[in-house]
N, C-alpha and C positions, 0 to 999 in steps of 0.2 A: 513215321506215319501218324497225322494229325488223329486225333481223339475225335469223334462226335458230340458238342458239348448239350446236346439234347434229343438223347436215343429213344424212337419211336418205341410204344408201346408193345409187348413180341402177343403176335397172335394166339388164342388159346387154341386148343386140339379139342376137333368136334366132330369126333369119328365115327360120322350119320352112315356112311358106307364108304365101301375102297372108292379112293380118286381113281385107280386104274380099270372102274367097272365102269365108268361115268362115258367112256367113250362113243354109246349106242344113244346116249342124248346129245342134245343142241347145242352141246358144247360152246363155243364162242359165240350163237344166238343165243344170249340171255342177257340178266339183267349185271350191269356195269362194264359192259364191251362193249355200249351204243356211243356214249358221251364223254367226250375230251375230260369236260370238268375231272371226271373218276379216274382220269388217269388211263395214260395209254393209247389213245385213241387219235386218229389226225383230223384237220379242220380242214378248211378249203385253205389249201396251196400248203398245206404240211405233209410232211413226209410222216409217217408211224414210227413210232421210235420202235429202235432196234434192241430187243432182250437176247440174251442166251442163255439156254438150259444146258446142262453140263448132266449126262445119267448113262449108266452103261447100260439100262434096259429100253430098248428101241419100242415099244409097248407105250413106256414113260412117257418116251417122247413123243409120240403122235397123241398124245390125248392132252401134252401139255400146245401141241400147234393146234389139236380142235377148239382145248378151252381159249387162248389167250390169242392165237393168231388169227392171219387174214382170213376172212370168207367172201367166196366168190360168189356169184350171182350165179342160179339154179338156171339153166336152160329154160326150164320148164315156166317160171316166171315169164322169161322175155319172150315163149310163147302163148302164154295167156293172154300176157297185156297187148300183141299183136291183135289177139281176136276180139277184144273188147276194145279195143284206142285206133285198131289199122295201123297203118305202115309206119307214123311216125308216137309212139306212146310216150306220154311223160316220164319225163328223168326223175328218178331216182337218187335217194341217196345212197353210196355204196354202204356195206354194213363190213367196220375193218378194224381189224385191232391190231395189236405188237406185230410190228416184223420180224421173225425170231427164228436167229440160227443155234441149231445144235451139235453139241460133240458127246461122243459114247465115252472118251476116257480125258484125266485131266488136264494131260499136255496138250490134248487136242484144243479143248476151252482157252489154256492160255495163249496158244496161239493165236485165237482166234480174236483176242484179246488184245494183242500186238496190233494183228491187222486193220484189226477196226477202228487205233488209235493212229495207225499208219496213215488209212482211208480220209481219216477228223473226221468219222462217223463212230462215238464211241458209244458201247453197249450204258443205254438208262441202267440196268439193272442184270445180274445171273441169277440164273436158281441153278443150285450145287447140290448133288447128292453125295454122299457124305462114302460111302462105301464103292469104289469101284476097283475094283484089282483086273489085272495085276500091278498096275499103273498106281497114278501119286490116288489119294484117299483123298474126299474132299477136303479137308483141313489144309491137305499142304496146296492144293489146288488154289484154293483161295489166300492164302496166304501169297502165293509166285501173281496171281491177277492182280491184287492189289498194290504188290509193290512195283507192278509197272501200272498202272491205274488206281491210284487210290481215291478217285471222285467214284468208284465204281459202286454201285447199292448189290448187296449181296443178301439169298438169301439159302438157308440150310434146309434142303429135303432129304428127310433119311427115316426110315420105321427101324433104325438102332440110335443109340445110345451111349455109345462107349467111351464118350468125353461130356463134362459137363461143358452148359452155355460158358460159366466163370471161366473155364482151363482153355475155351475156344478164344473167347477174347483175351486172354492175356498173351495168346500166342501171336492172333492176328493185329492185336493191336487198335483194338474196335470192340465197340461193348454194343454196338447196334445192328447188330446183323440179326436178321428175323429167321425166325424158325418154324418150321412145317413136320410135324411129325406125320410120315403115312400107318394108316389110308385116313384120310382128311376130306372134308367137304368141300366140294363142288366152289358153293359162294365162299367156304373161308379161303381158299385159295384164290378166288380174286380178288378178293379184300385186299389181301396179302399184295397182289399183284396190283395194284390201286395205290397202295402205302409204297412199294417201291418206286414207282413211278413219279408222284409225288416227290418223294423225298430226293432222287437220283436227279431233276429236274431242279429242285433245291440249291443242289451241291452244287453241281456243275453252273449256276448261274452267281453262285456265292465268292468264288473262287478267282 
């Protein structure tokens, strides 16, 4: 498994409040889920690139498809704009981010892993939580994705600690996989999720 010969900077931990309280805000209306440029996001006639979260706590995972994924348009808009514009209102632009499938445990991730490499629709980037039993723990998770995907951008969520970053990448093989300690902030988690993007678009075009 190739090395990354210039591994992104790992985000600091900015434990303004729990990411998992963050759900009752605007989650994916905010700021760096508007604009292509920042990563993640589709132009006219692209498709949104496809993420996967990997967490056995289903909680996790809806507040990670509020923050990063798609949003629909509000009924209640396309009835406003009816009564101020009439029957034909101006278009809009959709407001859309990652397409993003998730799995509660790790073999289900790397399946899905498989699949999507099967489809040639393969995951920009995972977010992997690092404790899931009774199943593989993120470490080995990520370690079985990569070795059938190794353009894959990975990155570590987990509020434990029980291996250092050094003893992760010498296992995985990668010294650049990003790390997220919870509970973490709102915007460092899209940052986070900006940088993968980025970089996962990188690889696969380098290659």
């Amino acid at each position: 498994m190739a090395n990354s010969s210039t591994p992104p900077a790992l985000l600091p931990w900015q434990p303004t409040h729990p990411f998992w309280m963050i759900g009752s805000q605007e989650g994916a209306h905010g700021p760096g889920v508007r604009s292509s440029a920042q990563g993640g996001l589709k132009t006219d006639g692209q498709a949104p690139q496809r993420i996967l979260v990997v967490d056995d706590d289903p909680a996790i995972l809806n507040v990670w498809r509020r923050v990063l994924g798609q949003r629909s348009r509000p009924s209640s808009l396309d009835n406003l704009e009816k009564k101020l514009f009439g029957a034909n209102p101006p278009a809009s632009s959709p407001d859309v981010g990652f397409s993003i499938d998730t799995a509660s445990q790790g073999m289900e991730g790397y399946q899905k892993v498989i699949s999507a490499l099967e489809e040639g629709r393969p995951y920009t980037f995972a977010i992997v939580d690092m404790r899931m039993p009774p199943g593989w723990d993120g470490l080995e998770t990520i370690i079985h994705m990569l070795e059938k995907d190794p353009r894959l951008e990975v990155a570590i969520c987990s509020a434990f600690s029980d291996i250092t970053r050094e003893e992760v990448a010498q296992r995985v093989g990668r010294a650049d996989l990003q790390w997220l300690r919870k509970p973490f902030d709102l915007e460092v988690a899209r940052e986070m999720a900006r940088k993968l993007s980025d970089h996962g678009i990188q690889r696969r075009h380098s290659r």
